[in-house]
C-alpha positions as CSV (number, residue, x, y, z in Angstrom):
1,X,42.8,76.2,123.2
2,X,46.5,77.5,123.9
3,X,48.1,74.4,122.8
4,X,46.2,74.6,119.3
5,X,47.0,78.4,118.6
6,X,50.7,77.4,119.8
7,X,51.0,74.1,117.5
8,X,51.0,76.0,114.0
9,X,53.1,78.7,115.2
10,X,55.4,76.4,116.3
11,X,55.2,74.0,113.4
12,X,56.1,77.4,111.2
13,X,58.7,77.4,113.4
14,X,60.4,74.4,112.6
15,X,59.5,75.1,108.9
16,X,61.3,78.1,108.8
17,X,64.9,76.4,110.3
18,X,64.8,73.6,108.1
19,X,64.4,75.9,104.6
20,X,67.7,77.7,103.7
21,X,68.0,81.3,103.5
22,X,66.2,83.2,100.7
23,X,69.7,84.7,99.9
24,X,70.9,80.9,99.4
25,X,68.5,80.2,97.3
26,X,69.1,83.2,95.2
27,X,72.6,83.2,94.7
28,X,72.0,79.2,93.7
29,X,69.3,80.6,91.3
30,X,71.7,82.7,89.7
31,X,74.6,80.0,89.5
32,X,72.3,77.9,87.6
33,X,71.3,80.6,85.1
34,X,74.9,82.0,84.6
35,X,75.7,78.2,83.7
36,X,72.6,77.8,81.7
37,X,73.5,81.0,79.4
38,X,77.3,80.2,79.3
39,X,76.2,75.9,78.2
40,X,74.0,78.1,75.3
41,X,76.8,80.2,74.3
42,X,79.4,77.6,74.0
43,X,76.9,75.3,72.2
44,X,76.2,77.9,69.3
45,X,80.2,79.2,69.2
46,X,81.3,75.4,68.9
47,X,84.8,73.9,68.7
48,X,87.0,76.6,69.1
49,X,90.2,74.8,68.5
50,X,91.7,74.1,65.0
51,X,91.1,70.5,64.1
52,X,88.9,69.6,66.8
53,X,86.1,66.4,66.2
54,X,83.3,65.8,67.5
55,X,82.3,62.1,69.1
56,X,81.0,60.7,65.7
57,X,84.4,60.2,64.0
58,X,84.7,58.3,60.9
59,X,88.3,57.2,61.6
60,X,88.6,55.7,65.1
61,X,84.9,56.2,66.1
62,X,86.4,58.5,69.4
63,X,86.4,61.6,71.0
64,X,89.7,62.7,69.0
65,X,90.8,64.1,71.7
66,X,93.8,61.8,72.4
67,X,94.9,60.4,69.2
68,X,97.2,62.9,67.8
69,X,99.6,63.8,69.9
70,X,102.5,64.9,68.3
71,X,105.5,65.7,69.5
72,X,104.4,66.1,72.9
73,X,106.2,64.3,75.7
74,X,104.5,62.2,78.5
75,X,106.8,61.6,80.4
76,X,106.6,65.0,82.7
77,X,110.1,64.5,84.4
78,X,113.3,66.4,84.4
79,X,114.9,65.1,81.3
């Protein structure tokens, strides 16, 4: 009768080393919900930079992210 009153206890046990902490689990719950509201918050503010597009362009059917460049140089080196 020991070995059956000892089996669930131990079984908890094990249980309890293989679930992470409750302060883990927390701070992960509250990551997800920080990222969740900020997502929302950027979604309703939209583009925020003049002469963004979206991925439905008319033009070149891309992002527009990379089309217009400018005068910007690519080459990144000491010249």
């Amino acid at each position: 009768m020991d070995e059956s009153r000892q089996s669930p206890t131990s079984a908890g046990v094990v249980l309890r080393k293989l679930m992470p902490p409750p302060a883990l689990c927390g701070f992960l719950l509250l990551l997800a919900l920080v990222f969740a509201v900020s997502y929302a918050v950027g979604a309703a503010a939209g583009p925020v930079a003049p002469g963004m597009h979206g991925t439905s362009d008319s033009e070149g059917g891309g992002t527009g992210g990379g089309e217009d460049m400018g005068d910007m140089d690519m080459h990144g080196g000491g010249h």
